[in-house]
N, C-alpha and C positions, 0 to 999 in steps of 0.2 A: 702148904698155904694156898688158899684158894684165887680166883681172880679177882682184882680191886675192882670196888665197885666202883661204876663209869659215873660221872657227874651229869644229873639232867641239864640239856636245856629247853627252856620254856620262854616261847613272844606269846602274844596277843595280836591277833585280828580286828582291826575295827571293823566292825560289820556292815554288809551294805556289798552293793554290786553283783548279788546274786543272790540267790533264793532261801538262802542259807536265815536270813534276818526277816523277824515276824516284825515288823512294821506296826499290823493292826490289834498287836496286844496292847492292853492298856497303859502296862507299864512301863508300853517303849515309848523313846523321847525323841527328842529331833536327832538324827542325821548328817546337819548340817551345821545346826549352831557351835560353834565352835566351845563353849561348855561340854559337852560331849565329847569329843574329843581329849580335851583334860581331865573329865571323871575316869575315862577308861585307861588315858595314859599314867594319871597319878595311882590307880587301880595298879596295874603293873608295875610299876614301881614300888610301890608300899611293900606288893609280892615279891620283889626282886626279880622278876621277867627280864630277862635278855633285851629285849627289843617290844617294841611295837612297829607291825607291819599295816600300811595301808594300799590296800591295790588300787586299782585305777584304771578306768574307760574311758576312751576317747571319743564314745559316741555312747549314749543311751539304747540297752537294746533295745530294739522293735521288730514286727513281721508285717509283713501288709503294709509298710507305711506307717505302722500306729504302735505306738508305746503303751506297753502293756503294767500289769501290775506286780511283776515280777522286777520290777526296774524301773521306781519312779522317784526315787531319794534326790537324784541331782550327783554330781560329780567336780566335790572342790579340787581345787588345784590343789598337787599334791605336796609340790614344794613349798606351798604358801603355809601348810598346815602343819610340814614335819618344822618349818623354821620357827611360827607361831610355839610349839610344843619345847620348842629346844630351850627357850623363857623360863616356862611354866615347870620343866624338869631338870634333873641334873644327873643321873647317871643313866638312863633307861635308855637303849638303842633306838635310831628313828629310820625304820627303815621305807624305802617309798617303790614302788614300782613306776619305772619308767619305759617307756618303750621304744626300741632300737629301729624300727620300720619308718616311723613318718616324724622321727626327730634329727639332730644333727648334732655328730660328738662333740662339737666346740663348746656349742651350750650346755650341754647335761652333763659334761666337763667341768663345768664353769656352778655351774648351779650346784652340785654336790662336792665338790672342793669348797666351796663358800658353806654349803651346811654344816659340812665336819667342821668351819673352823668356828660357827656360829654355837654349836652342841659339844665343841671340846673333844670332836674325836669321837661321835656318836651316831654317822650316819653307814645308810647301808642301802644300797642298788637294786633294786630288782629288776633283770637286765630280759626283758619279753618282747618278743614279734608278734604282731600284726595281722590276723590272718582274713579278719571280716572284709571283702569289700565295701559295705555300707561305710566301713569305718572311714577306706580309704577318702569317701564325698568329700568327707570335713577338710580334705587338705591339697592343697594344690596336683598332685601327682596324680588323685586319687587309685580308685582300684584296687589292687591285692598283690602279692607276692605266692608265688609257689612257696610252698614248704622248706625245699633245698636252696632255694633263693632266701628266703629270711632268715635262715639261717649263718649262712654265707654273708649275707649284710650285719647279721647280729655278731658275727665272731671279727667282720672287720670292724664295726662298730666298735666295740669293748676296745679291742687294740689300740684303735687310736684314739680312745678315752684315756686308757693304760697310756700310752706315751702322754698326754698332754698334761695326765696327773704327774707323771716322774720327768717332765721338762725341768721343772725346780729339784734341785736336789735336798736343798732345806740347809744350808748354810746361807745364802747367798745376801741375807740380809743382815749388814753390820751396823745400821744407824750407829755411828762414833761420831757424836753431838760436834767434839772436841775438834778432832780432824776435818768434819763435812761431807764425810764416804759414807753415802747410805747404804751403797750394794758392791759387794766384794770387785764383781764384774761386772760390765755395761750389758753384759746381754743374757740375761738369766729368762728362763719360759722359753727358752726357741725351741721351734719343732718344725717338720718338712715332711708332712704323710701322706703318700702317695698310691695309691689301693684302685682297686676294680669300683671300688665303691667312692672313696673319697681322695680330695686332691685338696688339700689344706694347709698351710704354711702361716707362719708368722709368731708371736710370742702371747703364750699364755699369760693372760693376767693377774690367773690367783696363786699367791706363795703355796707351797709345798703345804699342805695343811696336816692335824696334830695323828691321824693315821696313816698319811703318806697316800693311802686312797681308800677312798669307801667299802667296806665289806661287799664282794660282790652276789648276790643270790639268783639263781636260775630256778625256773620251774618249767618244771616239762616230763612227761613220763616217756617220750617216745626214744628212738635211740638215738635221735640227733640234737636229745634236749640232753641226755643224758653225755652223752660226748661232751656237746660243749660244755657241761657245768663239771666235769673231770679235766677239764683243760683249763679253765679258766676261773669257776666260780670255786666262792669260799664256801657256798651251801647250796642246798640242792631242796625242794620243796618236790612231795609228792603227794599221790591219793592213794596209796594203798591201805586195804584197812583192816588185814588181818596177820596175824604175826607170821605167817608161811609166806602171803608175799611181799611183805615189807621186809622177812629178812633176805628173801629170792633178789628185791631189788635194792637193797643195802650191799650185799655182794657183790653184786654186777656192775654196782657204779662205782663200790669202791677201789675192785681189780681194774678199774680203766684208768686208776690216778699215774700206775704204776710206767704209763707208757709214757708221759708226760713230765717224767721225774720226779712227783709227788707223794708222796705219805700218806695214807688210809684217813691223816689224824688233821689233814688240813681242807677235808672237805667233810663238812658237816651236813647230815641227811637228817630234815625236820617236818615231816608228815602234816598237813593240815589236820585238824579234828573240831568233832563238836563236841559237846560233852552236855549231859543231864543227871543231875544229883538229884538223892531224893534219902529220905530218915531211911528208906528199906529201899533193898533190891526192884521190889514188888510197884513201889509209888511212883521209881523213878523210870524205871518201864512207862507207869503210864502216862506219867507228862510228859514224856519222849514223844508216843503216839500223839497226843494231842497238838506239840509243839508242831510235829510233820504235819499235820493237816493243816494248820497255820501257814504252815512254809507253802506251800503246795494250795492251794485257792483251786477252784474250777477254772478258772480260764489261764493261771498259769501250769495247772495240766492238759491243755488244750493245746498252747503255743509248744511246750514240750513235745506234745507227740509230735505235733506239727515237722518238727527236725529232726525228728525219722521219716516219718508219711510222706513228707517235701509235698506235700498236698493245702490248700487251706481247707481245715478243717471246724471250722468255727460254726456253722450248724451242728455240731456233735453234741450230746447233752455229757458232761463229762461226768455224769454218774450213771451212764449207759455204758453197753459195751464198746471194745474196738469196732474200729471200720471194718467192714467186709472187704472193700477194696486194699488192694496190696497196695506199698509204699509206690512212689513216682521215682526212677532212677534218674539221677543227675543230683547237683546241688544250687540249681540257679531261680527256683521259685524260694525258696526258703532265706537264703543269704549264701552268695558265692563266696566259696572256702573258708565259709566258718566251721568251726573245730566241732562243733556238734555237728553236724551233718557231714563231717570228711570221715569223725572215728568213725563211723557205720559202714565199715566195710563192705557189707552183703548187707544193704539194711532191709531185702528180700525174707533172709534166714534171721535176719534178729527180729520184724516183725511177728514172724511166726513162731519162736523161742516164745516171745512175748505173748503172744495167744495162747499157747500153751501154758502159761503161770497163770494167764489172766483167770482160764478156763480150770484150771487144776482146784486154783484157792479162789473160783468165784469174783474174780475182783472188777471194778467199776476200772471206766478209764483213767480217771482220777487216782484208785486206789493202786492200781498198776504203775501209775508214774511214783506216786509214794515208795512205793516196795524198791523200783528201779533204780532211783536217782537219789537214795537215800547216803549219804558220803559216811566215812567213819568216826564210829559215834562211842563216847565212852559213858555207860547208861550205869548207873549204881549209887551206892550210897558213895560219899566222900573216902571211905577208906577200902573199897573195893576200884574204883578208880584211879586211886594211887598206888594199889597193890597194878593193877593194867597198865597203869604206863611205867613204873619200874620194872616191870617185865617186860613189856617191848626197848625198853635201852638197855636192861643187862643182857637179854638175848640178842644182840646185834638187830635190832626189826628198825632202829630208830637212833637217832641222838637225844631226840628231845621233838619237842609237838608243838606247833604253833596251833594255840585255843583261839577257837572262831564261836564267839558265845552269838546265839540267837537275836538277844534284845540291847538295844542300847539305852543311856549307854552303861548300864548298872551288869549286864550280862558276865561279867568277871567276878564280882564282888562276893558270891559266895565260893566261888572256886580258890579267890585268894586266902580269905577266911578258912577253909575248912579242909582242902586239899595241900596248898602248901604246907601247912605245919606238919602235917603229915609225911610229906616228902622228907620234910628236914629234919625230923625225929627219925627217918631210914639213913640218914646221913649223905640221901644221896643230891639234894639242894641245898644250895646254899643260905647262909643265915644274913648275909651281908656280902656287897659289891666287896670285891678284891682287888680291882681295880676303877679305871677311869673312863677308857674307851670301851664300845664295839669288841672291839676284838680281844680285848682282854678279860671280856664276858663270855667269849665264845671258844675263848683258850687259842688262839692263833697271831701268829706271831704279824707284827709291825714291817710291810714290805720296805727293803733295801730300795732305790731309784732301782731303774732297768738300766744295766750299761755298764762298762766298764771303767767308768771314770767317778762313779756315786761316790762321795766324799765323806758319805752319815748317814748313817741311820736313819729314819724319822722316828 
């Protein structure tokens, strides 16, 4: 008997906050009206998607001071949109990116305990650090954190969200009309968390709500993203984009559960992607290419090389060549410790990698950042596509792919149409929700309180 086939799972990205969403096609819609929102999240749903994730920036990028067109959508409140959604849907996961640097666990404690119990058990955390300075402006502290440092705030952060979600144990409310005892005991929510980080006491306000605590998700490729989301997160988001090294780093993240006391089978690894359909192989190659020169504008190939070069480069014509002059070492013209200018290790030797492609295959500067910055993309007809992503989940490369479609907010609509059914004639998606929550979508069990006095279940 051979091995059972693994079950996909599949979210949805709303698009926006990176370069990934064409904006100036015609057929994209607003960004921010909250109709949008609904076409794409009823879109996954109708498909039976897991979840819908929406990321989230704290500041608008910019370089120079100026907002570019790489990033000009606006940025709604995140919790204002998954609780809005939770109305409008009934079993689809809402999942939100929050971030652990310039917020405080009481609240975001508070806030996604109230989600789950507003969506019935349907919310999910994306638990990310901070690295931009610029970002820090917007907030009293401002500035930036080391790497090791946000981390370190991120994993005490989570904890003492973790305690203040399993402060309730989930009996403790008897409303007995009869009697007059609303609450078993007088003091149910206490908690006392005392950390490097935070020093907080008092009694959480919201009941134990219907998943006990929000699905947790991390993204991160580096080894201390990848740490913490073996230690703590229920999934794990990455960018790899081809089946050697998403099953290289399916492997690696999942041998790290083991130190933790964990099971392979409770941390879910789910790839971002794009995807481009087309009636042939051949069509959808080329609306591929043309979608990337959409994504990618001249001046948002400008600001890109910018954070490698750490130069301003804005006299360059971006369908000329590279600079002659080599990159500026440091990261404080561009934006101090942002994550594009830190991965550039030697951004001396990837400069000159990059001359070398440019030069190889002729390419414009423009046309080089396309090639570069291109993420992973599933290009084919509908059933070569589903044939590509059932092979990266049976081959261990994947659990399942969170679709980051181009246009809003219709960018799902033929993927649902024409790819799921396909999946679920391989038997390897489902035909129908099986259950109610998050986590019952994602096949992971319902946490017990933390403690040795937990009374129930949630």
């Amino acid at each position: 008997m051979g091995k059972p086939l693994k079950r996909i799972h599949l979210a949805a990205h709303f698009p926006g906050v990176n370069n990934t969403t064409v904006w100036s096609d015609p057929a994209a819609g607003s960004q921010i009206d909250f109709s949008s929102f609904v076409h794409l999240a009823r879109t996954a749903e109708r498909a039976k998607f897991d979840f819908l994730f929406l990321a989230e920036g704290l500041r608008l990028r910019e370089q120079n001071g100026e907002i570019h067109d790489l990033d000009v959508v606006g940025r709604p409140d995140t919790f204002t949109v998954l609780a809005a959604l939770a109305a409008v849907t009934d079993r689809l996961g809402l999942a939100g990116t929050i971030n652990s640097t310039f917020n405080e666990p009481y609240e975001v404690a508070r806030q996604f305990a109230s989600l789950d119990h507003l969506s019935a058990g349907r919310a999910a955390w994306n638990v990310v650090t901070s690295w931009d300075e610029f970002t820090g402006e917007n907030f009293r502290r401002g500035g930036f954190l080391q790497q090791e440092d946000r981390y370190e705030r991120a994993r005490q952060f989570l904890a003492a969200a973790v305690e203040l979600f399993d402060s309730w144990q989930g009996d403790e409310i008897v409303a007995d009309k009869q009697s007059g005892a609303f609450l078993r005991a007088p003091d149910p929510g206490r908690f006392d968390h005392r950390t490097g980080q935070f020093d907080i006491a008092g009694h959480f306000d919201v009941p134990r709500s219907p998943q006990g605590r929000p699905v947790i998700f991390q993204a991160g490729d580096s080894d201390e993203g990848r740490e913490f989301a073996a230690s703590a997160a229920d999934a794990i988001f990455t960018r790899h984009g081809t089946l050697a090294a998403g099953r290289a780093f399916y492997t690696d993240v999942k041998r790290r559960l083991a130190r933790y006391g964990r099971s392979p089978d409770e941390l879910k690894i789910l790839p971002g992607v794009t995807f481009v359909l087309g009636d042939t192989d051949a069509e959808a190659h080329e609306k591929a290419a043309l979608i990337r020169r959409q994504q990618v504008s001249g001046q948002t190939a400008i600001r890109l090389l910018e954070q490698l070069w750490n130069r301003d480069l804005s006299a360059y014509d971006p369908d000329g060549p590279l600079p002659a002059v080599d990159p500026l070492p440091g990261e404080h013209t561009v934006a101090r410790g942002r994550a594009s200018v830190r991965m550039f290790g030697d951004p001396i030797a990837t400069a000159a990698e990059w001359r070398a492609l440019a030069e190889a295959k002729n390419l414009s500067i423009r046309e080089l950042i396309i090639e570069v910055t291109g993420r992973q993309s599933f290009i084919g007809t509908p059933a070569a596509v589903a044939g590509t992503i059932d092979e990266f989940v049976q081959t261990d490369a994947a659990d399942g792919f969170i679709l980051v479609p181009h246009l809003t907010p219709g960018g799902l609509d033929e993927f649902a149409d024409t790819v799921v059914p396909l999946l679920q004639e391989r038997g390897v998606f489902r035909t129908e929700y099986e259950g109610g929550t998050l986590r019952d979508h994602l096949g992971l069990a319902h946490p017990r309180p933390a403690g040795t006095n937990a009374r129930a279940a949630s």
